[in-house]
NUBA-620808 format. One line per field, with one value per residue (C-alpha): residue number from 1; residue in one letter; y, x, z. Coordinates in steps of 0.02 Angstrom, whole numbers, padded with zeros to 5 digits. Layout:
# NUBA-620808
i [NUM / ...]
aa [A / ...]
north [Y / ...]
east [X / ...]
up [Z / ...]
//
This chain:
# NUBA-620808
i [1 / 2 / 3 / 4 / 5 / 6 / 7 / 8 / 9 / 10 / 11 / 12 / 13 / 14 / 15 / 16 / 17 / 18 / 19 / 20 / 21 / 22 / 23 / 24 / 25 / 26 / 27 / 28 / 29 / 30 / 31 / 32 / 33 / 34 / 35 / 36 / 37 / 38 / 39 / 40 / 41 / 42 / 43 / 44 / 45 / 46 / 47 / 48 / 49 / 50 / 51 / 52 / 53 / 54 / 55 / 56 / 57 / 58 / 59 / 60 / 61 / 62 / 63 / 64 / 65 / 66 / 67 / 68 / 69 / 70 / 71 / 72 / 73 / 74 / 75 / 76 / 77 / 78 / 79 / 80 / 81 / 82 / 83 / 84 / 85 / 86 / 87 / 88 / 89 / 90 / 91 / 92 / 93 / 94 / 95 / 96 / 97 / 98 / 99 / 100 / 101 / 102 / 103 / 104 / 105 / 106 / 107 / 108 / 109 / 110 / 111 / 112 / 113 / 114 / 115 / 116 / 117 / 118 / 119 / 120 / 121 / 122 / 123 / 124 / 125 / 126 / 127 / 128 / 129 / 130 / 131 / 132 / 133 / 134 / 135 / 136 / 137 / 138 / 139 / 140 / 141 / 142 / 143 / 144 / 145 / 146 / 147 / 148 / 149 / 150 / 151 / 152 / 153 / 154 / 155 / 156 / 157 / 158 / 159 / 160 / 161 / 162 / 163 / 164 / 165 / 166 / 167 / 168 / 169 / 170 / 171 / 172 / 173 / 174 / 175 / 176 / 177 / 178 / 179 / 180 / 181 / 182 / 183 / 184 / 185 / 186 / 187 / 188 / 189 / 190 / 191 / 192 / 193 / 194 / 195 / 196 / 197 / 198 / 199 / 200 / 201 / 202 / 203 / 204 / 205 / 206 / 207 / 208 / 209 / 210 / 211 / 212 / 213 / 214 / 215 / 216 / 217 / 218 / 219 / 220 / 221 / 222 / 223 / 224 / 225 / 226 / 227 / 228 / 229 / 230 / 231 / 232 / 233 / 234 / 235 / 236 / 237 / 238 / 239 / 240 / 241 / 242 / 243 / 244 / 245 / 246 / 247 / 248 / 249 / 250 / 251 / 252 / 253 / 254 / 255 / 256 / 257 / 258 / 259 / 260 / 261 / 262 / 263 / 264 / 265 / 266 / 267 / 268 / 269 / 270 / 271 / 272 / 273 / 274 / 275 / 276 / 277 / 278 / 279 / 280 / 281 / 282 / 283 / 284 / 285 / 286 / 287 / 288 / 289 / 290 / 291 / 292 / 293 / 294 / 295 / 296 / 297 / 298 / 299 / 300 / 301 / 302 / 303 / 304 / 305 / 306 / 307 / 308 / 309 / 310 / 311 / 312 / 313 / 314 / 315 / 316 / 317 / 318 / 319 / 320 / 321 / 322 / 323 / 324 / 325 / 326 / 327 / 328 / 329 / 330 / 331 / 332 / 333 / 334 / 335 / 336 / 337 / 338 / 339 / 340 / 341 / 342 / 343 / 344 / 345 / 346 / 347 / 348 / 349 / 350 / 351 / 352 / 353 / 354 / 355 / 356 / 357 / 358 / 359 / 360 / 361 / 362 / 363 / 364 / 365 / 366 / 367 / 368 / 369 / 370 / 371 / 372 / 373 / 374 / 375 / 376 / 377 / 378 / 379 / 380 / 381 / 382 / 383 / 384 / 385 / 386 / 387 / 388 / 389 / 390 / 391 / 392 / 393 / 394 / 395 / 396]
aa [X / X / X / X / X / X / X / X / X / X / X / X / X / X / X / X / X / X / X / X / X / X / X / X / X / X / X / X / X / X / X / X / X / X / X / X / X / X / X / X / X / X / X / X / X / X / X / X / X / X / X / X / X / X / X / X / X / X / X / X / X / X / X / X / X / X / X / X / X / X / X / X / X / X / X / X / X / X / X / X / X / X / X / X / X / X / X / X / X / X / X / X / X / X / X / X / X / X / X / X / X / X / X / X / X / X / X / X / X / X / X / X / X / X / X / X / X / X / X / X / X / X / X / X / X / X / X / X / X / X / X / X / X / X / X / X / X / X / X / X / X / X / X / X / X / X / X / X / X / X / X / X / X / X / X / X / X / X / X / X / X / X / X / X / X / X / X / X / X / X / X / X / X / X / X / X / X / X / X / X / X / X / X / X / X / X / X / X / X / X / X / X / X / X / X / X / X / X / X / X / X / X / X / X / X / X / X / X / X / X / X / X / X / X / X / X / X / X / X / X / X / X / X / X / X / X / X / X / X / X / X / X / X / X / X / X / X / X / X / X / X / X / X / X / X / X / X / X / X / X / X / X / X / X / X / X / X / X / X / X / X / X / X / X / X / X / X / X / X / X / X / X / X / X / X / X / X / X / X / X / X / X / X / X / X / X / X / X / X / X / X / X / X / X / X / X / X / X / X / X / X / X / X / X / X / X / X / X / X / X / X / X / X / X / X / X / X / X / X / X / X / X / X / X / X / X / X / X / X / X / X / X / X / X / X / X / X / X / X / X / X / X / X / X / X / X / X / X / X / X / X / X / X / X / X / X / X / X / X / X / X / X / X / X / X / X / X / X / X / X / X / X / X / X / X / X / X / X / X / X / X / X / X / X / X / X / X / X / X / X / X / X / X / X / X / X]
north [-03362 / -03232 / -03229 / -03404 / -03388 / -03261 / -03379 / -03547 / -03452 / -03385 / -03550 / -03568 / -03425 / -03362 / -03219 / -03058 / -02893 / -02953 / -03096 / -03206 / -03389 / -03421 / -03578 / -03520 / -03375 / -03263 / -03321 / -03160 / -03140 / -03102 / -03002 / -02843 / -02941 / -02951 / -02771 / -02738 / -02866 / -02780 / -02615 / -02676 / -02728 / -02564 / -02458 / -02539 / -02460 / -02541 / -02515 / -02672 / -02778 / -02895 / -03062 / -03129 / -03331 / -03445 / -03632 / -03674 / -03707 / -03559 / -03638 / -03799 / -03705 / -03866 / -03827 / -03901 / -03798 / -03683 / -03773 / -03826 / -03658 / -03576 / -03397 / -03369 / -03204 / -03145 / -02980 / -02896 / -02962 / -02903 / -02736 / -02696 / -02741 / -02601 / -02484 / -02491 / -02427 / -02243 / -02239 / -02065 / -01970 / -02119 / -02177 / -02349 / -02478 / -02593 / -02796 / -02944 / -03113 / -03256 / -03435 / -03532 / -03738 / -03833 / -03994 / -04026 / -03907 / -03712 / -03597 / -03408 / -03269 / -03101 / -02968 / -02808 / -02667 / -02561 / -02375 / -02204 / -02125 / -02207 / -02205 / -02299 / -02263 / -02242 / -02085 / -02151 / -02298 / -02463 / -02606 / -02737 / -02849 / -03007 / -02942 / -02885 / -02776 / -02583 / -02524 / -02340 / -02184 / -02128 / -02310 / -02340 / -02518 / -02580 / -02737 / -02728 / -02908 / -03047 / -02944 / -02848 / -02717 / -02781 / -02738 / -02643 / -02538 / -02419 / -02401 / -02322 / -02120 / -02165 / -02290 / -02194 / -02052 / -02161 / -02197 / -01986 / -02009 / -02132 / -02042 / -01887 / -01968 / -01932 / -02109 / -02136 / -02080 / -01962 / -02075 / -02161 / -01983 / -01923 / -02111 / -02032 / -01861 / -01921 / -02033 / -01849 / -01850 / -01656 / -01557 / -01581 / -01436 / -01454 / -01296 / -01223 / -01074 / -01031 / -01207 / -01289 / -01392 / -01522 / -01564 / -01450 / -01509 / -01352 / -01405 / -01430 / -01354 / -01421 / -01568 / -01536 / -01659 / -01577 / -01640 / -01639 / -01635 / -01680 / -01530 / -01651 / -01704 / -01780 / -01919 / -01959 / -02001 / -02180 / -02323 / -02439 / -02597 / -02496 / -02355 / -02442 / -02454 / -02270 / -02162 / -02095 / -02228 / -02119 / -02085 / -01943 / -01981 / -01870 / -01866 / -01856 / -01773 / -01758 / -01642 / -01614 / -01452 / -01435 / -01593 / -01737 / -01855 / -01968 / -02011 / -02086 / -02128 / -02035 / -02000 / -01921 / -02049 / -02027 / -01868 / -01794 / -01822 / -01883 / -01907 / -02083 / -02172 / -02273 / -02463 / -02590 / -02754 / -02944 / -03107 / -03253 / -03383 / -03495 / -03563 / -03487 / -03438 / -03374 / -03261 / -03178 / -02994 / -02909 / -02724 / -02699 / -02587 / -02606 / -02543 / -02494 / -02421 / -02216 / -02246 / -02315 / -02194 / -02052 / -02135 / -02150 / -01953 / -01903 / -02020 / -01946 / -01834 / -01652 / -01639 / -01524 / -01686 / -01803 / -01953 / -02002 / -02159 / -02214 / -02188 / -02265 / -02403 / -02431 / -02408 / -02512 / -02662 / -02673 / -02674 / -02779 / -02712 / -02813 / -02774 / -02781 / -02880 / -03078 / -03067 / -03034 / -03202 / -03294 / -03244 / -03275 / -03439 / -03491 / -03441 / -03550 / -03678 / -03598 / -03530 / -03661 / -03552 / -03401 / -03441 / -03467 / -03312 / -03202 / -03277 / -03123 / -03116 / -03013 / -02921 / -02872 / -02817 / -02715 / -02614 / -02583 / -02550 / -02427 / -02354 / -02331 / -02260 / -02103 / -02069 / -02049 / -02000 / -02164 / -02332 / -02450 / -02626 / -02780 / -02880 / -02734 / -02696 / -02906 / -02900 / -02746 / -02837 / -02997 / -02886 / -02812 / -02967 / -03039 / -02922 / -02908 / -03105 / -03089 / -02945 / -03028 / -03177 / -03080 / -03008 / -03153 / -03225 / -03045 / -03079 / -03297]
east [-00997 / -01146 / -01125 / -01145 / -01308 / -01362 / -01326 / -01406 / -01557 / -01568 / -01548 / -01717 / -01800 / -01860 / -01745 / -01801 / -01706 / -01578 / -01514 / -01492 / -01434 / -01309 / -01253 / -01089 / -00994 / -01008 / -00905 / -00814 / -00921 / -01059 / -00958 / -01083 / -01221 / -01117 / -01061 / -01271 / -01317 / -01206 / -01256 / -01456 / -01417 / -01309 / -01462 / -01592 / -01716 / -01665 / -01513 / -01446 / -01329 / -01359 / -01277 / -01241 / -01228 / -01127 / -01125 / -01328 / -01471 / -01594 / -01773 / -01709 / -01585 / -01485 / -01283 / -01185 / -01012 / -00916 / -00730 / -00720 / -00780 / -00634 / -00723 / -00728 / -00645 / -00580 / -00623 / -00458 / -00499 / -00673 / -00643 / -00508 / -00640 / -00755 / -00627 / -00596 / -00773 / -00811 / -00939 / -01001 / -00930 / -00786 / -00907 / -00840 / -00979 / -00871 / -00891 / -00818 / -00806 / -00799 / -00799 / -00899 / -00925 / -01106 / -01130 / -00935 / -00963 / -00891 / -00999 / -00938 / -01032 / -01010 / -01071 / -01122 / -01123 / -01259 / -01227 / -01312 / -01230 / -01354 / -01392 / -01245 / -01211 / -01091 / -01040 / -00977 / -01042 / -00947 / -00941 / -00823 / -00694 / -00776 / -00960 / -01085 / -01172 / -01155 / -01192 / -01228 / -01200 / -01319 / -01422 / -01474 / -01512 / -01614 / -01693 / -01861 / -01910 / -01839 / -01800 / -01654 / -01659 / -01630 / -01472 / -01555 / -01669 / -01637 / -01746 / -01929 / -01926 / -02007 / -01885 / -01735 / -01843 / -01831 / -01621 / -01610 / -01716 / -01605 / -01453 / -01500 / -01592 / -01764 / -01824 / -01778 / -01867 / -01812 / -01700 / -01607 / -01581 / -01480 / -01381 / -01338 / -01290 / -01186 / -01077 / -01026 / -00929 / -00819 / -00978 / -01023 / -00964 / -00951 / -01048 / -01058 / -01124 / -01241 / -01301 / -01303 / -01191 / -01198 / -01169 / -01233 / -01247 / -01163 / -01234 / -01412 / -01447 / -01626 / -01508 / -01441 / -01405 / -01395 / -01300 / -01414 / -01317 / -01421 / -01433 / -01366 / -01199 / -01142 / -01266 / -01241 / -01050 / -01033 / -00924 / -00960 / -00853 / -00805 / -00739 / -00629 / -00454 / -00471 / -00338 / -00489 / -00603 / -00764 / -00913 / -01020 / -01199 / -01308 / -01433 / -01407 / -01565 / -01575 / -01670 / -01749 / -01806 / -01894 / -01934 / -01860 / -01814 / -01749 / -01625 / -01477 / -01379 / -01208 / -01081 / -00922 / -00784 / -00573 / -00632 / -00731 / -00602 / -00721 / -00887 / -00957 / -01120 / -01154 / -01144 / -01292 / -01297 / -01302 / -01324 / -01242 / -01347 / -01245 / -01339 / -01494 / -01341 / -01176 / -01262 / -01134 / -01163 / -01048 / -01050 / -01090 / -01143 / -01227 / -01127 / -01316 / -01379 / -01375 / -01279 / -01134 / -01127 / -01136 / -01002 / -00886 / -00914 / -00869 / -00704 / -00637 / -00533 / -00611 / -00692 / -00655 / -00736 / -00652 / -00552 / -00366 / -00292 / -00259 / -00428 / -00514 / -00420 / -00476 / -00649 / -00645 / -00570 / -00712 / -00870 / -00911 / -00962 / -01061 / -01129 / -01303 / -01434 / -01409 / -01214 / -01244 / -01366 / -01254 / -01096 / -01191 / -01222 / -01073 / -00983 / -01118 / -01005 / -00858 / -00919 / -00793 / -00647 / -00725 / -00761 / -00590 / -00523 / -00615 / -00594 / -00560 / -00416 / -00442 / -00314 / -00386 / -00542 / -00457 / -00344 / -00501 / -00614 / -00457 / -00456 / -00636 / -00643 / -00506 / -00600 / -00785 / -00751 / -00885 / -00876 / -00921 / -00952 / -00840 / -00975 / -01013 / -00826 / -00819 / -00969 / -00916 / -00717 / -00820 / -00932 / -00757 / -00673 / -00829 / -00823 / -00626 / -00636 / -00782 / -00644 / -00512 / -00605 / -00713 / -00542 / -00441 / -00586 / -00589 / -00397 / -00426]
up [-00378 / -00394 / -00581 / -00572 / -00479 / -00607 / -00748 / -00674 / -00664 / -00833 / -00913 / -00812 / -00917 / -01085 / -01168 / -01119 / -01109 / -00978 / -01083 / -01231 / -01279 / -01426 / -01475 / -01515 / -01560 / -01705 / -01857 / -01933 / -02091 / -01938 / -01834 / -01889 / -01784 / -01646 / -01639 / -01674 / -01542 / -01406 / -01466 / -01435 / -01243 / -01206 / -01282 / -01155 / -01046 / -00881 / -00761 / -00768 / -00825 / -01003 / -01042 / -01205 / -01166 / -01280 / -01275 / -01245 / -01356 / -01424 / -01390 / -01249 / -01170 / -01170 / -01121 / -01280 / -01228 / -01315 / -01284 / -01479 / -01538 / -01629 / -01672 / -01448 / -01409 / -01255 / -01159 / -01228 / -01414 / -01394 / -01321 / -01457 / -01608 / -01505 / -01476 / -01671 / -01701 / -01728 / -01583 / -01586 / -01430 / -01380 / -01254 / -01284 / -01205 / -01067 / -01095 / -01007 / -01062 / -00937 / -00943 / -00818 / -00801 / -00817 / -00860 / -00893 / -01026 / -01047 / -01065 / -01125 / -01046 / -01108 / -00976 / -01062 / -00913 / -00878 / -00937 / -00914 / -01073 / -01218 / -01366 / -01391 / -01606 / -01741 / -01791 / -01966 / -02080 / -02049 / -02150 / -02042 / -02130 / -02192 / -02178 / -02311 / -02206 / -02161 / -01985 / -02047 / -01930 / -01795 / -01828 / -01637 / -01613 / -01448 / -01360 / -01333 / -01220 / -01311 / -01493 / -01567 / -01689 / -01876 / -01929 / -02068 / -01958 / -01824 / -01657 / -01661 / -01593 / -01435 / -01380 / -01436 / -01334 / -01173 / -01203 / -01179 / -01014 / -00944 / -01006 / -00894 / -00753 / -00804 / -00805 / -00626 / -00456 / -00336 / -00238 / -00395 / -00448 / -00271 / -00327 / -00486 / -00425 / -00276 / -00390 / -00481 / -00343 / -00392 / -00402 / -00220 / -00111 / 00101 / 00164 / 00369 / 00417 / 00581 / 00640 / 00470 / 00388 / 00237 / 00062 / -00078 / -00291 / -00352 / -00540 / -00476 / -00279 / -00262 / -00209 / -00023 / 00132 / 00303 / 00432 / 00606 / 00752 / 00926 / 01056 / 01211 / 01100 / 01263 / 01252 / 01063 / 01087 / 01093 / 01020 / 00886 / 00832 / 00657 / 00783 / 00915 / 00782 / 00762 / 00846 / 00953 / 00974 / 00999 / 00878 / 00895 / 00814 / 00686 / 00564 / 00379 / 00303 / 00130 / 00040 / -00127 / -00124 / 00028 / 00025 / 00128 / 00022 / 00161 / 00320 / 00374 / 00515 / 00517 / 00652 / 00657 / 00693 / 00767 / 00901 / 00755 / 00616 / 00485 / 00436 / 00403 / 00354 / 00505 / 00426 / 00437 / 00554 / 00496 / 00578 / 00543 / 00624 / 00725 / 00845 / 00968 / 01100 / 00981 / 00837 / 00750 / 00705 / 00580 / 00481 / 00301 / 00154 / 00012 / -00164 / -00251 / -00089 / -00066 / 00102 / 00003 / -00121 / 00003 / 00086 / -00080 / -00113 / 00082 / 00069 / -00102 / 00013 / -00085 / 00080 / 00244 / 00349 / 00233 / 00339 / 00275 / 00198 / 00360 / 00439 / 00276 / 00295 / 00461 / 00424 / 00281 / 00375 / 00475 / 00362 / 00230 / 00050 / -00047 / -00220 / -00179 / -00051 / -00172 / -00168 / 00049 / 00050 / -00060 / 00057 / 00213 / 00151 / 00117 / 00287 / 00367 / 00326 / 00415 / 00580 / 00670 / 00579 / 00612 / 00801 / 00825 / 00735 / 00820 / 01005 / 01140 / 01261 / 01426 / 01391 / 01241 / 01319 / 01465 / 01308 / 01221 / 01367 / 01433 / 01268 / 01257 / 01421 / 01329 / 01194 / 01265 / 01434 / 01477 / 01555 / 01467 / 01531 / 01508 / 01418 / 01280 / 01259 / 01217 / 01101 / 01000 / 00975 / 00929 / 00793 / 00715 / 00712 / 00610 / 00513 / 00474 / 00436 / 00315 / 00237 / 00225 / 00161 / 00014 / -00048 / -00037 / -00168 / -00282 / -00327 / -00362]
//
């Protein structure tokens, strides 16, 4: 569905360095341009993803399909004719080729993933089967707005300059670059000593994130709807503060979760917008925000505060994870649709509430009203549904 979204609006646009239109796909004796057209959208500047489009018109954009097109290859055919390349340093670029319906028509769309590790190059000269032309070693071809490299020409010093930025993270700012070290997930090391505590980048220390605990602990211990299927129910709140330097670089929620088991990210709020009287509030994380790649380096289990399969599981069944803020409006939109289903999934028994409220009661040593015991097993519920739903789509 979202790549869908991504593609009716590019049919909307002029080529640029995010996509291009073919009207079909490469015969053999052009295979070289293929290989030198992928090559140009690994090598780009950005941090995105780049789609190749088969099946519609250069200059029109018109769909004409792709179903008759007997030179189409498939993401395991494709990958093996890159895999057979000497690409310097086996950093093998990873594509996908899917096939989506407009206008009755198929339409082949190969996704080219983003990549830090560029300049993507040969280490060897290549001359593929059928084609007249040599892709020589260390040629580094690039897209610059709508324009490849020539297959006979390699990229100009100060873009090949820029591909060496982004390789190392010198192209991005100071938050991007905490993104890129968190997801080097073995080179973070748990520290405590005195009244500090937190993460520290053993390769690069300037990077830290301290964990600020409140001086009345008592009145940060609460219970949140991604808490109550814990063994303890209770959460204990703090502050995640990270650091450059000296320098914050910013904040998070955090709170330790199962009577101080693990540490967490505490998870953002939707609303699905029923009507003025029965909102619908549910738990989710972003994949390209910091928050969920903090949370993916706490939960590789390296860490002393680390949480078990069991508690991750737990966790996990009660927030949503979307791949960024257009696949969460495209979701949302959908389940507008089913809010009857969902209404009725998620309705509360009193017996329910009195086990949870009892429970709750346990683990925080605090009463908590029957009304905000009822909301928080209504906000779970949501969120468990939207869940189950999202994966039951992920394996279609």
């Amino acid at each position: 569905m979202y790549l869908r979204e991504i593609i009716e609006y590019e049919l909307n646009m002029p080529e640029d360095e995010y996509h291009d239109f073919k009207q079909e796909w490469y015969i053999p004796e052009k295979r070289d341009e293929m290989i030198k057209d992928i090559f140009s959208f690994v090598n780009t500047r950005h941090h995105k993803d780049c789609y190749l489009i088969f099946g519609v018109t250069d200059k029109e954009h018109r769909v004409i399909g792709i179903e008759n097109d007997e030179n189409r290859l498939n993401t395991q055919k494709l990958t093996d004719k890159i895999n057979s390349l000497p690409i310097a340093t086996n950093r093998i670029p990873e594509v996908k080729v899917e096939t989506l319906i407009f206008e009755e028509h198929e339409v082949d769309v190969l996704i080219i993933k983003n990549t830090d590790m560029v300049p993507v190059y040969l280490e060897q000269n290549k001359q593929m089967k059928k084609c007249k032309k040599v892709i020589h070693a260390g040629q580094i071809f690039t897209r610059v707005n709508d324009t490849n490299t020539a297959i006979n020409s390699t990229a100009k010093d100060y873009l090949v300059s820029d591909l060496w930025k982004k390789r190392f993270g010198l192209d991005l700012k100071i938050i991007d670059k905490y993104k890129m070290k968190l997801e080097d997930i073995n080179n973070w090391e748990y520290f405590e000593y005195e009244e500090n505590s937190g993460f520290m980048y053993d390769i690069e220390p300037d990077y830290c994130i301290y964990i600020e605990r409140p001086e009345n602990r008592d009145s940060y211990i609460k219970a949140d709807s991604f808490s109550l299927d814990q063994f303890r129910s209770n959460l204990s709140w703090v502050k995640l503060i990270f650091k450059y330097r000296n320098v914050i670089v910013t904040e998070l929620d955090g709170g330790f979760l199962d009577g101080s088991g693990f540490l967490s990210v505490i998870p953002e709020t939707s609303i699905l917008e029923c009507n003025y009287n029965e909102n619908l509030l549910y738990n989710y994380m972003l994949m390209d925000s910091l928050a969920f790649k903090f949370e993916k380096m706490i939960f590789s289990g390296s860490k002393e505060i680390s949480p078990d399969d069991n508690e991750i599981q737990k966790f996990s069944d009660c927030v949503v994870v979307f791949k960024n803020n257009s696949e969460k409006e495209l979701v949302e939109e959908g389940l507008l649709d089913e809010i009857g289903k969902i209404q009725e999934e998620i309705k509360t028994s009193d017996r329910e509430i009195k086990s949870y409220k009892h429970k709750v009661k346990i683990g925080t040593g605090k009463e908590f009203e029957k009304n905000q015991i009822e909301s928080l097993i209504i906000k779970k519920k949501t969120s468990q549904f939207i869940v189950k739903k999202m994966d039951k789509a992920s394996h279609n």
